[in-house]
C-alpha positions as CSV (number, residue, x, y, z in Angstrom):
1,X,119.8,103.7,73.7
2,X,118.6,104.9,77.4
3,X,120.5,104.6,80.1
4,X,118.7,102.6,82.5
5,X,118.4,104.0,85.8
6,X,120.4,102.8,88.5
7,X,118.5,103.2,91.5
8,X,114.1,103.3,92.2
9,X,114.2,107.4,93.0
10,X,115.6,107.3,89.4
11,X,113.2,104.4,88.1
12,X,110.1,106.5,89.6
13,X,111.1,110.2,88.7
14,X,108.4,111.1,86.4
15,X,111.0,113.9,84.2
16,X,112.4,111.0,82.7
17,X,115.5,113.5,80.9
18,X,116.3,113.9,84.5
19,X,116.8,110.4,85.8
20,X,120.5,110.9,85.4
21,X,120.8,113.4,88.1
22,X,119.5,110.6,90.5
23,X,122.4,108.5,90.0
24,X,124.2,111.1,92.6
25,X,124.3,110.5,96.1
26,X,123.8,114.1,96.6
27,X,120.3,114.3,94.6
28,X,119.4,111.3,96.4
29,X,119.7,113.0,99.9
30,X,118.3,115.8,98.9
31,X,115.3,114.4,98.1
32,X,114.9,112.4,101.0
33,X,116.0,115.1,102.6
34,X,112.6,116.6,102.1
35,X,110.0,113.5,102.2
36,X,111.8,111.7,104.8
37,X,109.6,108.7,103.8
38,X,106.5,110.0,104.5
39,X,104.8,109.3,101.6
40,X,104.9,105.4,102.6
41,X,104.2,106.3,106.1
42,X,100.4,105.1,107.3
43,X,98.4,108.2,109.3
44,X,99.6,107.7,112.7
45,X,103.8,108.3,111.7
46,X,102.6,110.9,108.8
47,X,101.3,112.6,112.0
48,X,103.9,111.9,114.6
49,X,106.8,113.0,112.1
50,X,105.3,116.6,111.5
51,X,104.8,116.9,115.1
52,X,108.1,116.2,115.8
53,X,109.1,118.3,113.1
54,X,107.1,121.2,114.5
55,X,108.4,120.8,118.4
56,X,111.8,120.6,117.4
57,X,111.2,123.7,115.6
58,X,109.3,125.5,118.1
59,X,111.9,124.6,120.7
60,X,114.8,125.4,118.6
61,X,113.3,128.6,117.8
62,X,113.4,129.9,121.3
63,X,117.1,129.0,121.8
64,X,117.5,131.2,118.3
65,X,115.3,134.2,118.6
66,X,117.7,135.6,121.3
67,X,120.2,135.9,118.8
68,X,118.0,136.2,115.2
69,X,115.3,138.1,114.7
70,X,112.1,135.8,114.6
71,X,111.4,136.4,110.5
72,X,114.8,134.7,110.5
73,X,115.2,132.2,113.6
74,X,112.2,130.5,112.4
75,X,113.0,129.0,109.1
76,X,116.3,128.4,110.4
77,X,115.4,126.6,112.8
78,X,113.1,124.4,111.2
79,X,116.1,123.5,108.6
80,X,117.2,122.5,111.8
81,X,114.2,120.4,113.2
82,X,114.0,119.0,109.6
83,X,117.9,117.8,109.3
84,X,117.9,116.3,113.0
85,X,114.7,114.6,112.2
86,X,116.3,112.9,108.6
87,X,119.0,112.1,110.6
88,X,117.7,110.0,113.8
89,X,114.2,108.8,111.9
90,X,115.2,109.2,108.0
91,X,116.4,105.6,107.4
92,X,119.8,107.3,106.0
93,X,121.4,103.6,105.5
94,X,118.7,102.7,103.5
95,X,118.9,105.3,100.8
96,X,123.2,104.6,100.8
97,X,122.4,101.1,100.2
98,X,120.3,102.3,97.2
99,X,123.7,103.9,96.1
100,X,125.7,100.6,96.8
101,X,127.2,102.6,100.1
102,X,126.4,99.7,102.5
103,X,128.1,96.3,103.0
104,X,128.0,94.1,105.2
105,X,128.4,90.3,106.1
106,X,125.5,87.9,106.6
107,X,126.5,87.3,110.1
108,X,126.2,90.6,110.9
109,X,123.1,91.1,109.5
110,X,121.5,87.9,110.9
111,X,122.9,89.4,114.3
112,X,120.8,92.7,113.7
113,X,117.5,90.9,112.7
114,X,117.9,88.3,116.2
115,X,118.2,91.1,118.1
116,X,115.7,93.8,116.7
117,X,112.7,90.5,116.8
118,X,113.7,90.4,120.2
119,X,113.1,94.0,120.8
120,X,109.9,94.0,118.4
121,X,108.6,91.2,120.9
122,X,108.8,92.8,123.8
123,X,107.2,96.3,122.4
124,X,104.0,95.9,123.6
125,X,102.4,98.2,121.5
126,X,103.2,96.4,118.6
127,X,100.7,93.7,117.5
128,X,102.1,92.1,114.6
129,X,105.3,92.2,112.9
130,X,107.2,90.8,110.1
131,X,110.1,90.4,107.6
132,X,109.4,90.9,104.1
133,X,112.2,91.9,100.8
134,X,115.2,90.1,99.9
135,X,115.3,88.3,103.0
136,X,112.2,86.2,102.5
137,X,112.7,85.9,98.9
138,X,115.9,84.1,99.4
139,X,117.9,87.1,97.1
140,X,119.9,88.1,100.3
141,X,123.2,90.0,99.8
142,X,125.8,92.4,101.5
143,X,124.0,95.5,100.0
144,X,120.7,94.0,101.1
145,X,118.4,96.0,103.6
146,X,116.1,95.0,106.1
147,X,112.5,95.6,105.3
148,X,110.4,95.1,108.7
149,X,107.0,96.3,108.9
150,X,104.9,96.4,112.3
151,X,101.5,96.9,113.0
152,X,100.4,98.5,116.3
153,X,97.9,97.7,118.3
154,X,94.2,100.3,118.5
155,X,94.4,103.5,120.2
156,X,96.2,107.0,120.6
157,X,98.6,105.4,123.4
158,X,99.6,102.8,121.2
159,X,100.1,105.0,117.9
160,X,102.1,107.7,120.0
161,X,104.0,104.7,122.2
162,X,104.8,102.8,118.5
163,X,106.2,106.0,116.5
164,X,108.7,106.5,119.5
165,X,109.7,102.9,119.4
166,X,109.9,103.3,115.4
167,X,112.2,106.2,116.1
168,X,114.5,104.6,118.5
169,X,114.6,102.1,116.2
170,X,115.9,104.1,113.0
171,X,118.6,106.2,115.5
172,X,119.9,102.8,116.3
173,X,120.6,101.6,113.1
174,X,121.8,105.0,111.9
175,X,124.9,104.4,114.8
176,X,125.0,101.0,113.6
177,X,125.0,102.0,110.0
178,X,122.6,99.8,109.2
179,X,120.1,99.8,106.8
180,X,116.7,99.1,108.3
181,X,113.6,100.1,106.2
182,X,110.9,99.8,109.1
183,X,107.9,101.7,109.4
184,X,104.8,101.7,111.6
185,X,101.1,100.4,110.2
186,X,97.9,101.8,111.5
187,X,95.9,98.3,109.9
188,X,96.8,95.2,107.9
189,X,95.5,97.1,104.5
190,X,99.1,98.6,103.4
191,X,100.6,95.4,103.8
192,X,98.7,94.1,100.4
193,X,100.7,96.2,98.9
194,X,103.7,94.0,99.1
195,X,105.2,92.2,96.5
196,X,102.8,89.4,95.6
197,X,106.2,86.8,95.5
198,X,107.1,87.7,98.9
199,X,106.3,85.1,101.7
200,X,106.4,87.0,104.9
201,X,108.9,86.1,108.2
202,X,106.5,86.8,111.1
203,X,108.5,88.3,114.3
204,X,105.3,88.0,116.0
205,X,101.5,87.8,115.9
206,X,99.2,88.8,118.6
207,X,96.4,89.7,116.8
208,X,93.1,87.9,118.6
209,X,91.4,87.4,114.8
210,X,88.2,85.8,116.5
211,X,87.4,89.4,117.0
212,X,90.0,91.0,114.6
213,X,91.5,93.1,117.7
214,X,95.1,93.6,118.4
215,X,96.2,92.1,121.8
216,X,98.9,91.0,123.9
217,X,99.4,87.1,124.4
218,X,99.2,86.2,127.7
């Protein structure tokens, strides 16, 4: 009989002989390690990710080559860029709770999720938001994560001023150690995606959709 796998990067690895090996934490990280959820990012946090992967390596670079030569401070200090980066705005508590490494109470959950809406609210960059996952489906439970997903309003000062609040976002639930899967939309069309069963929480809503343009209530 096959064992069946114990977690999704298991359930989705296409080498089926080698789901086993995603039953350890360590593959896990690995491979998040690497994709840092960027293949569910939309454009604008695909972008803003590899940019911040790229300054972080440039500057870390220049603090290196005085002691490396170049051929060697580079790639070292893009493992660098790329560890900081899983760390602060890799979602780190999500992938644990794949692995049964988070648990928490409901207070303390419903604690996280009053404050983060408020926060959400007052972004101004975001135009819609909501709650979707275990949450909404009524399946809730200590090992549960939070699955928000925000879309920002139109234009490069909004896409650039929504990553950052993204990635302030992620660094506070990694102190927190909680596990909040949120990520940043550029339009409404990923969001069909979701589970078909799943009746969203809305945080917030100010989408104009007379005119289908994002904008701030007054």
């Amino acid at each position: 009989m096959n064992k069946v796998p114990q977690n999704k990067y298991a359930a989705n690895l296409p080498w089926k002989r080698l789901t086993w090996l995603m039953d350890f934490v360590i593959c896990g990280l690995v491979i998040h390690w690497i994709f840092q959820g960027i293949l569910y990012m939309d454009r604008s946090e695909k972008l803003f990710k590899v940019l911040l992967d790229f300054l972080l390596t440039v500057g870390i670079s220049f603090l290196l080559i005085s002691w490396f030569p170049w051929i060697f401070a580079i790639p070292f200090a893009f493992l660098i860029a790329h560890t900081l980066n899983f760390l602060f705005n890799g979602q780190l508590w999500v992938l644990m709770k794949i692995y049964g490494r988070v648990d928490q109470n409901y207070s303390e959950f419903a604690t996280y999720f009053m404050e983060l809406s408020r926060r959400i609210k007052a972004e101004k960059s975001v135009g819609f938001a909501a709650v979707y996952g275990s949450q909404v489906r009524g399946e809730w439970k200590p090992t549960s994560d939070l699955d928000v997903r925000l879309v920002r309003k139109a234009g490069i000062f909004n896409a650039f001023r929504s990553c950052i609040f993204v990635t302030m976002e992620r660094t506070r639930a990694l102190f927190h150690k909680f596990p909040l899967d949120i990520y940043i939309l550029d339009s409404f069309t990923p969001l069909m995606r979701m589970r078909g069963d799943e009746i969203p929480l809305i945080i917030c809503d100010f989408i104009d959709y007379s005119n289908q343009k994002l904008i701030q209530k007054e």
